[in-house]
N, C-alpha and C positions, 0 to 999 in steps of 0.2 A: 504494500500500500504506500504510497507519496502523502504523506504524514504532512501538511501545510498550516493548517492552525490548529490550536492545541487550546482547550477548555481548562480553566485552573478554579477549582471550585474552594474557597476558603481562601481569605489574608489575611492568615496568622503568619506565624515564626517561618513555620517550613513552605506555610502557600506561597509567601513575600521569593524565599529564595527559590520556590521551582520555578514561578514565572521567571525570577531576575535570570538564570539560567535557560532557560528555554529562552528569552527574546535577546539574550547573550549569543548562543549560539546560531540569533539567524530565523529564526520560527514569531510568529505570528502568533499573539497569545490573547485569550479573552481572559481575565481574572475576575470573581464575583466574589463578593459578599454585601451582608445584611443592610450594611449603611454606608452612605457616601464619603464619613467621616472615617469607616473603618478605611475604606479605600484611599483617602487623600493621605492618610498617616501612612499606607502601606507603599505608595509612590514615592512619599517624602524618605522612607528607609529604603528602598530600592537604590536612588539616587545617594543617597548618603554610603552604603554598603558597597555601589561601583566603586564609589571614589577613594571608600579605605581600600577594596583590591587593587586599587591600578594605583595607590601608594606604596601597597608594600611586593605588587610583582609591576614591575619596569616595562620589562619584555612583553607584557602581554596589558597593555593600557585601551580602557573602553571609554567610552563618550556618555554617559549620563544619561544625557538626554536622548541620544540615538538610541538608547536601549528602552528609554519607558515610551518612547513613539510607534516601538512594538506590539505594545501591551496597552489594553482597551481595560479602563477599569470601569466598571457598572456592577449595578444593583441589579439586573434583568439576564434573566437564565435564556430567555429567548435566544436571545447572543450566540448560545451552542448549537445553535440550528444549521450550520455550515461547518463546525468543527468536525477532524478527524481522529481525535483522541482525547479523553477527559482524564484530567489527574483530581480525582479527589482531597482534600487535606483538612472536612471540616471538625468539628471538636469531637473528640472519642465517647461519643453519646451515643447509642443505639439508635433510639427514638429520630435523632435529628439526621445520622447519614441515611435512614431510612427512606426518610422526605426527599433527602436531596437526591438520592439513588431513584425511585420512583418518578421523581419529575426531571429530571435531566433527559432518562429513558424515553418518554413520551414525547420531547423535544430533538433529540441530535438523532441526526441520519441514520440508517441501517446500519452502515460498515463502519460508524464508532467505537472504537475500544475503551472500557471503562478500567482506569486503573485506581485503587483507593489504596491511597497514602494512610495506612491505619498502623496504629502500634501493637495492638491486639485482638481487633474482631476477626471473626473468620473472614475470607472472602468470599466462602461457597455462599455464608449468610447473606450479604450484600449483595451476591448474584441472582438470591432467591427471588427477590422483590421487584427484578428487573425483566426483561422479555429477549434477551440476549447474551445468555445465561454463559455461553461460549466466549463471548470478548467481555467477560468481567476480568480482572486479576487486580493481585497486589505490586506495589514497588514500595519498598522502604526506605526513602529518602532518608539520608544521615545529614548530621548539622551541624556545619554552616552548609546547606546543599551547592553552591557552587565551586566550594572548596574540597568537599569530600568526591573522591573517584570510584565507589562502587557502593553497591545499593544491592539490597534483594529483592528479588522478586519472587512471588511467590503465586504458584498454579493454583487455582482454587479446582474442584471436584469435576466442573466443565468446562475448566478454561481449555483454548483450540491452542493445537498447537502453534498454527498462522497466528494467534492473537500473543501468543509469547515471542513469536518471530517479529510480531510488530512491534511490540514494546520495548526488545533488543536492537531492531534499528534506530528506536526515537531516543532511545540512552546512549548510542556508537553515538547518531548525531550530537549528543550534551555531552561528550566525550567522555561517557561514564562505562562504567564493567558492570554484567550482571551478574549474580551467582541466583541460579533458581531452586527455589526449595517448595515443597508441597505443603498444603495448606494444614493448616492448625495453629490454634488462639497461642499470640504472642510467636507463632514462628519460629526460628533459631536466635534472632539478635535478643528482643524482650523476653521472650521466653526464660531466658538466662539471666539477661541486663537488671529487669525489674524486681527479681528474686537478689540479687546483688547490693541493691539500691537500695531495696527495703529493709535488708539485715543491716547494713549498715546505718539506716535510720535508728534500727532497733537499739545497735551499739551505742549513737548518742542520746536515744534515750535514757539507756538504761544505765548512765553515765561512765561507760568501761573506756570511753575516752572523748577526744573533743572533736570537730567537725574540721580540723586545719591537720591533726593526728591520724586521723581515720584516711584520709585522703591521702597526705605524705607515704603512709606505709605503701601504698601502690602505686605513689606516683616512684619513690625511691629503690621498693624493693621489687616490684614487677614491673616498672618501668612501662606504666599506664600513664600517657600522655595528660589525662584529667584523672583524679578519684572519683566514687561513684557520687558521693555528695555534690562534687561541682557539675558531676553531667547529669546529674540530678536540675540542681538550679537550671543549667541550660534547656534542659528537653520544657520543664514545667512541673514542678511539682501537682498539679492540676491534672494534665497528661497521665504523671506515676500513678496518681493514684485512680484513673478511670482508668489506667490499665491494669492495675494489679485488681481492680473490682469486677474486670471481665474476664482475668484468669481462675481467679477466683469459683465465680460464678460457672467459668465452661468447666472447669474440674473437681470441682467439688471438694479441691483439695487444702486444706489448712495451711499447707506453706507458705501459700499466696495472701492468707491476710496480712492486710496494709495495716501498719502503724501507726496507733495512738495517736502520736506525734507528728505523722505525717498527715492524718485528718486534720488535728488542731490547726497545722500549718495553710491548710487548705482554706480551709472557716476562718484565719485570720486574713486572707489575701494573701500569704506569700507564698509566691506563686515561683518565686526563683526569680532571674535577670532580665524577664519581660514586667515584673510588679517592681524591679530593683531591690527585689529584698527576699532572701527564701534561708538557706544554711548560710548564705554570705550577704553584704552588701553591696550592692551596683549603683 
């Protein structure tokens, strides 16, 4: 399929950077969300985020404004009605990608491939709801997305093999690598990631040590580029814990309840380095 413009549903954290990346590379992008407001702040970080990359890589400098002259920001899903691919990326709510899964489908063309940026739902789930149950799947953008070079993707129970073939050429074109895994809540990355984050929550809770300690020990002694507390802050504390509530919930399993602390954190707003304040301050 000739992939030309690309639907980007949700501008949050990671919706901001798939579009910045996709009208980076050359694509034609529609971005939506709720309010005009949400959108003019997601421009205004677009343009700000080229300009810290093209400061600190030289060799590779983009134009600001050539990049969001790409990307159509609106409030109106109509917009998807000529798109050839939709990247999902809205809040890990059931209830709400449901809506948006359901009305997109009814809107964008046949040969649309749907791919939903989720941290933990199934994708078969997300398929169910749609009439095109074949071109649903996942991709797991990593963050900063225009920084990170590979992503998973992941086959939900009818994804076509064509619709992983097309999802693998729209990432060669964002010069990204897939690695593809089959479907199930939380994947390979969260799967593990969130089960990580949360014991470590557990740790500073339960005061066995400090949130600058708990991090060092794996930035120093495994030589993890972040601790799980800072990629904690990064992702969303908000995020962690709609995702640990849907691993939760699909396994039935107690390992997966979220911490005390990381609810309080939740109900007080911090939310990590999008609120300026979560285990650090921003």
């Amino acid at each position: 399929m000739n992939i030309k413009k690309i639907g980007v549903a949700g501008a949050g954290v990671i919706g901001i950077g798939v579009a910045h990346s996709l009208a980076q590379t050359g694509h034609e992008v529609v971005l939506t969300d709720i309010s005009d407001e949400i959108l003019l702040k997601s421009k205004d970080e677009i343009i700000s985020n080229v300009r810290f990359q093209s400061f600190f890589n030289k060799e590779e400098s983009y134009d600001p404004d050539e990049i969001v002259n790409r990307i159509t920001f609106t409030t109106d899903y109509s917009l998807f009605g000529d798109v050839d691919f939709v990247v999902e990326n809205v809040t890990e709510n059931w209830g709400i990608k449901k809506e948006v899964f359901k009305n997109i489908d009814s809107i964008c063309p046949d040969h649309c491939v749907f791919a939903s940026n989720t941290s933990c739902i199934p994708i078969t789930k997300s398929a169910s709801v749609t009439k095109r149950k074949d071109r649903v799947l996942g991709i797991h953008f990593m963050n900063p997305v225009p920084l990170k070079k590979t992503v998973e993707l992941i086959r939900g129970f009818h994804t076509s093999a064509e619709s992983i073939e097309t999802a693998k050429t729209l990432l060669a074109q964002m010069g990204k690598e897939a690695i593809v895994v089959n479907d199930s809540p939380g994947f390979v990355s969260n799967r593990v990631l969130m089960l990580m984050i949360n014991e470590a929550i557990f740790l500073l809770h339960e005061g066995v040590s400090t949130a600058n300690d708990i991090d060092q020990i794996f930035k120093s002694c495994f030589e993890h580029k972040m601790g799980p507390l800072e990629t904690a802050d990064l992702i969303g504390l908000d995020t962690i814990l709609y995702s640990l509530d849907v691993l939760y919930e699909s396994f039935n399993d107690s390992k997966y309840r979220p911490c005390t602390l990381l609810k309080k954190m939740v109900d007080a707003g911090l939310s990590g380095r999008k609120s300026g304040q979560g285990f650090y301050t921003y």
